[in-house]
N, CA, C and O atoms as CSV, one atom per row, in Angstrom:
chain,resi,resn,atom,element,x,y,z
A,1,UNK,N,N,0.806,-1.205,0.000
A,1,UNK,CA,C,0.000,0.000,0.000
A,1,UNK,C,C,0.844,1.262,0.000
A,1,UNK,O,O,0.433,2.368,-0.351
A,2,UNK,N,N,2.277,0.933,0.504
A,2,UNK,CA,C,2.930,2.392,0.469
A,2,UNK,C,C,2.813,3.358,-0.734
A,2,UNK,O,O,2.315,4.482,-0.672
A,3,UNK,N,N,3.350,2.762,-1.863
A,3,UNK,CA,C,3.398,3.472,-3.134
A,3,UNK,C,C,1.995,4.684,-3.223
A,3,UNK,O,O,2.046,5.907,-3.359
A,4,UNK,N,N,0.690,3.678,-3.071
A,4,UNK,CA,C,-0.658,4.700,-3.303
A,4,UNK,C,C,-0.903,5.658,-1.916
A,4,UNK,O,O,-1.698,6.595,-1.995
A,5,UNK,N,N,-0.205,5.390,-0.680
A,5,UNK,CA,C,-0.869,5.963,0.283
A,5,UNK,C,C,-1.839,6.167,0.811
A,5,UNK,O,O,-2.653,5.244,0.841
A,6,UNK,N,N,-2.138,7.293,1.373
A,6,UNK,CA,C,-3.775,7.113,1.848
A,6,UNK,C,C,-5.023,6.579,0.885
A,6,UNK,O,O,-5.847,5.684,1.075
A,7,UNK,N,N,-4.825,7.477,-0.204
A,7,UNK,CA,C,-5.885,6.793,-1.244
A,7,UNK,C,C,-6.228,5.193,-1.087
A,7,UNK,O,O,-7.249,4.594,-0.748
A,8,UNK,N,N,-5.160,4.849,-1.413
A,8,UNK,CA,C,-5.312,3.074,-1.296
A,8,UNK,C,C,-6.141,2.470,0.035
A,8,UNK,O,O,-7.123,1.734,0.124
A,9,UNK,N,N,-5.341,3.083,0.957
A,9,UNK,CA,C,-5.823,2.558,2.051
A,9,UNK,C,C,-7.438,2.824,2.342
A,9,UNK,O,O,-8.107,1.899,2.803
A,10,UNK,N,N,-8.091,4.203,2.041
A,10,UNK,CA,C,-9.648,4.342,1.855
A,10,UNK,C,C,-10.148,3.099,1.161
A,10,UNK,O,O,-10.815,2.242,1.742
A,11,UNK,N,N,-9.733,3.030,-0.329
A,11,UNK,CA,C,-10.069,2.293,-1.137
A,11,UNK,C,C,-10.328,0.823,-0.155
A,11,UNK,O,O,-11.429,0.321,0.069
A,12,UNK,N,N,-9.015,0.327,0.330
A,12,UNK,CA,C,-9.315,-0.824,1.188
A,12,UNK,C,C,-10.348,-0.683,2.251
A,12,UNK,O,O,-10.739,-1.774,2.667
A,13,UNK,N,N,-10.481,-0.432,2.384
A,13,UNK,CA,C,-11.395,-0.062,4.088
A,13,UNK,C,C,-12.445,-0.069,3.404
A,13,UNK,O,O,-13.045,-1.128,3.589
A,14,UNK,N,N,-13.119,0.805,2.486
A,14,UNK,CA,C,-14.263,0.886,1.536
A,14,UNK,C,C,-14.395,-0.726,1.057
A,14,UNK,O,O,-15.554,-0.903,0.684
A,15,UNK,N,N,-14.032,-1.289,1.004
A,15,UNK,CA,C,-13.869,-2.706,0.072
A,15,UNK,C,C,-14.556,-3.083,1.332
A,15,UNK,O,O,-15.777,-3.164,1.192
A,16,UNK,N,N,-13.972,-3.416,2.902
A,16,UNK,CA,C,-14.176,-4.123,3.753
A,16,UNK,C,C,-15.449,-3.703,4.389
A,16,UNK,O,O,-15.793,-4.303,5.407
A,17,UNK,N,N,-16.259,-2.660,3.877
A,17,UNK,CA,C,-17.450,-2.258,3.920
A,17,UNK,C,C,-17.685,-2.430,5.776
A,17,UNK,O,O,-18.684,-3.082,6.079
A,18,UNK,N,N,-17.053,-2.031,6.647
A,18,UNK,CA,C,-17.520,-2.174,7.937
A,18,UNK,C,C,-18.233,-0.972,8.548
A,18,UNK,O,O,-18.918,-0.968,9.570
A,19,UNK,N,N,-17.828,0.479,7.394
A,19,UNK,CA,C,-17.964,1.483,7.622
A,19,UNK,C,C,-19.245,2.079,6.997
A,19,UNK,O,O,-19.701,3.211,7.161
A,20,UNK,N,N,-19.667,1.187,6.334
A,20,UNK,CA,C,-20.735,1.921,5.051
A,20,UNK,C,C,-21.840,2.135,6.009
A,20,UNK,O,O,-22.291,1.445,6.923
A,21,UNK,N,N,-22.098,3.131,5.598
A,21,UNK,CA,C,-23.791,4.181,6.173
A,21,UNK,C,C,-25.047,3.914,5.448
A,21,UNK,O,O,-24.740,3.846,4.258
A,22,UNK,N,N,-25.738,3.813,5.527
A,22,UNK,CA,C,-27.315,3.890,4.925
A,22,UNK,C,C,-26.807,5.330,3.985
A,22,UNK,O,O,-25.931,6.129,4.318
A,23,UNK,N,N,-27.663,5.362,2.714
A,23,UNK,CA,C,-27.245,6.643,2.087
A,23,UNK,C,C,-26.457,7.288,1.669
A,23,UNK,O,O,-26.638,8.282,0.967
A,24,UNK,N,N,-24.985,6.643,2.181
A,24,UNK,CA,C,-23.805,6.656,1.302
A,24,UNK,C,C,-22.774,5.603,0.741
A,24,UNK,O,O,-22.892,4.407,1.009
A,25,UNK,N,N,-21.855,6.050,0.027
A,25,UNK,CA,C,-21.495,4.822,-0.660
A,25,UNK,C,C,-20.196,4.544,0.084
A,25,UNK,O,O,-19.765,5.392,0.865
A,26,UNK,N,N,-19.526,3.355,-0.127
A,26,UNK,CA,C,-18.756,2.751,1.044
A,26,UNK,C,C,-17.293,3.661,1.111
A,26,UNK,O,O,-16.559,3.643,2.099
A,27,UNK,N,N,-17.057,4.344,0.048
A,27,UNK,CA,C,-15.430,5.610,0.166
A,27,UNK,C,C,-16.510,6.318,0.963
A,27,UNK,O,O,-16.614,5.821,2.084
A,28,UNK,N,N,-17.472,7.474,0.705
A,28,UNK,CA,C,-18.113,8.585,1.566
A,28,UNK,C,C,-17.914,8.111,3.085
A,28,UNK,O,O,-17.387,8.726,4.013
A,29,UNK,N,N,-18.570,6.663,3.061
A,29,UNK,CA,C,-18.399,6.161,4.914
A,29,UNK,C,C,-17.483,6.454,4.943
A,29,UNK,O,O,-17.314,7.641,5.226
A,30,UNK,N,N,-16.341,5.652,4.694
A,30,UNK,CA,C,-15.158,5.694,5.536
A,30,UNK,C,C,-14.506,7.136,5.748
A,30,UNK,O,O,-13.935,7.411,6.803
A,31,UNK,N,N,-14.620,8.068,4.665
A,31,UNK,CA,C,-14.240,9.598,4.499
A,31,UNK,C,C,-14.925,10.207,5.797
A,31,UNK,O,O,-14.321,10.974,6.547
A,32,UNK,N,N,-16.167,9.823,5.988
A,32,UNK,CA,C,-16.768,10.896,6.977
A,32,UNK,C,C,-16.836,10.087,8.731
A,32,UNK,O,O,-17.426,10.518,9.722
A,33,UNK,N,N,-16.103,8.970,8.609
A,33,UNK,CA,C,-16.386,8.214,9.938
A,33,UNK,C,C,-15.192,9.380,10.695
A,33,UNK,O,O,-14.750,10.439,10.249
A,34,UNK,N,N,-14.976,8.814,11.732
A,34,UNK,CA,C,-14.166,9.472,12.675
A,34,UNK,C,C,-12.886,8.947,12.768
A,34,UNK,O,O,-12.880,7.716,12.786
A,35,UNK,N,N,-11.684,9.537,12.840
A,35,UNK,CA,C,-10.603,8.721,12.594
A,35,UNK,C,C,-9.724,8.385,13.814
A,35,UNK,O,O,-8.494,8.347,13.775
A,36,UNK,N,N,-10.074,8.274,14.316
A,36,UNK,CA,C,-10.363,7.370,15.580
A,36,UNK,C,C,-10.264,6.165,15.385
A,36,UNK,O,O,-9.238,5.485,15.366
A,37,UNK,N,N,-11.746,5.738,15.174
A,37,UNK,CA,C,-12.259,4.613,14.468
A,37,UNK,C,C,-12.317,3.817,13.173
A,37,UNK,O,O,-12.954,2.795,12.923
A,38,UNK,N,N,-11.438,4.584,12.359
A,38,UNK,CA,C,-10.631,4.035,11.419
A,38,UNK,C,C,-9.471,3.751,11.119
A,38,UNK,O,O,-9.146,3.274,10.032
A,39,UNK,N,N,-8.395,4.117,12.426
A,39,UNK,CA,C,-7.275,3.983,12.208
A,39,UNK,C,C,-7.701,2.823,13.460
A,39,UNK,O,O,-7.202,1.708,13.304
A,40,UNK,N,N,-8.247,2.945,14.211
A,40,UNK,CA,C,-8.528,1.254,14.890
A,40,UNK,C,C,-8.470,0.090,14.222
A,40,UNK,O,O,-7.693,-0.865,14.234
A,41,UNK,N,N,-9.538,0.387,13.586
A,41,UNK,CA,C,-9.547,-0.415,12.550
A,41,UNK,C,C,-8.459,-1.095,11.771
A,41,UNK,O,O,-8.220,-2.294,11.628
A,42,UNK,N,N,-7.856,-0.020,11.301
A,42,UNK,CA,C,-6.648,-0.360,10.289
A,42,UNK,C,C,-6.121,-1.111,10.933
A,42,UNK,O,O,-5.868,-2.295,10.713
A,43,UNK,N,N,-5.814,-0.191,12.181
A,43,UNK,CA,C,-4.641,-1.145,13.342
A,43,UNK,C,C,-4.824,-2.752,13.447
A,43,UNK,O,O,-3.854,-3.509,13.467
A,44,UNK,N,N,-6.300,-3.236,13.517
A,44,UNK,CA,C,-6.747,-4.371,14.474
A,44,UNK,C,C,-6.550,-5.317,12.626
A,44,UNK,O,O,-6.386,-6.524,12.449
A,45,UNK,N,N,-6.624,-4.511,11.847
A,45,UNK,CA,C,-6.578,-5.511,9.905
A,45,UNK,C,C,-5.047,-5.683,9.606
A,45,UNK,O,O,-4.582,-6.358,8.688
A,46,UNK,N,N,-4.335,-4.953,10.542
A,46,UNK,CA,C,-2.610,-5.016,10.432
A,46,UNK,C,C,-2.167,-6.264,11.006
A,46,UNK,O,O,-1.792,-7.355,10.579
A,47,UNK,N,N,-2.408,-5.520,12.527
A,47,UNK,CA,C,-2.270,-6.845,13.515
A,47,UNK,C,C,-2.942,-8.421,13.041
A,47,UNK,O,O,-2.391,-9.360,13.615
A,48,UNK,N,N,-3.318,-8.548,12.714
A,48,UNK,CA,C,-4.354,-9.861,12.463
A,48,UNK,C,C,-3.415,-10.399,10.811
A,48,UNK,O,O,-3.109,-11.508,10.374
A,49,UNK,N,N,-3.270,-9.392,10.438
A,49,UNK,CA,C,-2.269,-9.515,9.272
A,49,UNK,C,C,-1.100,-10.725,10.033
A,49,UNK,O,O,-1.073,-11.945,10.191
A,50,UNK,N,N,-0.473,-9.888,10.268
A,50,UNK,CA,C,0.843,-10.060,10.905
A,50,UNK,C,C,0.529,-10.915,11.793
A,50,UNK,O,O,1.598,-11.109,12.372
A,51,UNK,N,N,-0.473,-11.740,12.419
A,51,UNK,CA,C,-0.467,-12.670,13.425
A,51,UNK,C,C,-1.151,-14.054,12.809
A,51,UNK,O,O,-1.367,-15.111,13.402
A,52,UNK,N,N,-1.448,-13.669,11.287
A,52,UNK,CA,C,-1.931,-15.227,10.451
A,52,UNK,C,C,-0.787,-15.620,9.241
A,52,UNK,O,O,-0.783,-16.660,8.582
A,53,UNK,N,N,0.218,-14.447,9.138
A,53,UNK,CA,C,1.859,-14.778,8.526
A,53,UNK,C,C,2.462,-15.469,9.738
A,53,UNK,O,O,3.091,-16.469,9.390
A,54,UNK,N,N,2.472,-15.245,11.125
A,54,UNK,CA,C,2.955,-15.861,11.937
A,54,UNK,C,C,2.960,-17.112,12.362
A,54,UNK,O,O,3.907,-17.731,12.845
A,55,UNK,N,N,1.533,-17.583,12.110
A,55,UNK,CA,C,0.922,-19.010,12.520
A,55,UNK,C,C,1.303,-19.948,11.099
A,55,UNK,O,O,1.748,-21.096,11.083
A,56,UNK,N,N,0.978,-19.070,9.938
A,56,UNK,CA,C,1.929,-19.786,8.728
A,56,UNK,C,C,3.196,-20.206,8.943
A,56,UNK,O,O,3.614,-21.342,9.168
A,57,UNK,N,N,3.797,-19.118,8.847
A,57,UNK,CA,C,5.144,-19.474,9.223
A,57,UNK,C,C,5.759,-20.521,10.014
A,57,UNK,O,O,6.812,-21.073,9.695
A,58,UNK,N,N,4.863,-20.872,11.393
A,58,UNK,CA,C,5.353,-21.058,12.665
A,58,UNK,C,C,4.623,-23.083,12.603
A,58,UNK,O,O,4.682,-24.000,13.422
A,59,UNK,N,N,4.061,-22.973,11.295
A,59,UNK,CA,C,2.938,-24.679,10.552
A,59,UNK,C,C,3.627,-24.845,9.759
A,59,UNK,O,O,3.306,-25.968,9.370
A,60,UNK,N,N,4.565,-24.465,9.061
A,60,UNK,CA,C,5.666,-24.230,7.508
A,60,UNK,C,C,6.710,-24.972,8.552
A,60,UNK,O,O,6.810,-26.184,8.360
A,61,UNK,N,N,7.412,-24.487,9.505
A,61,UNK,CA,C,8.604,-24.934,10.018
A,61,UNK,C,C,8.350,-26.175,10.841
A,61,UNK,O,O,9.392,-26.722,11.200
A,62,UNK,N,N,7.257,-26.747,11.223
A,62,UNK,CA,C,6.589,-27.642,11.847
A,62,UNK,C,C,6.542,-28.968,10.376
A,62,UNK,O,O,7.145,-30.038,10.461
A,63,UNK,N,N,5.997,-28.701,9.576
A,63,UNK,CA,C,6.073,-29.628,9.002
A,63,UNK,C,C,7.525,-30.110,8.411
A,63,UNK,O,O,7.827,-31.302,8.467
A,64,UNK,N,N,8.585,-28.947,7.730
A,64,UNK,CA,C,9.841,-29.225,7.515
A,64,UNK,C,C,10.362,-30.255,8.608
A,64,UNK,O,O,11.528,-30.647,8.581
């Protein structure tokens, strides 16, 4: 995501539709939520990232 920056990252979050409002479309949600609650977010889609490469990783060296 570095290269696109923030853009991208809306774009993602919009995709994951957790944010979408009645009446707007899923970029407007995430644009007008509170960012607060979207960099939570991000945080908790990072972490979870990084903690199911781990369990790969950690089933990869288990079977070797």
């Amino acid at each position: 995501m570095k290269p696109f920056g923030w853009l991208n990252t809306l774009y993602d979050l919009s995709l994951d539709g957790v944010f979408t409002r009645d009446g707007k479309d899923a970029m407007q949600s995430v644009k007008d939520e509170k960012l607060y609650k979207v960099m939570t977010y991000l945080s908790w889609k990072t972490a979870k990232g990084d903690y199911e490469l781990a369990v790969n990783e950690e089933q990869r060296k288990q079977i070797k």
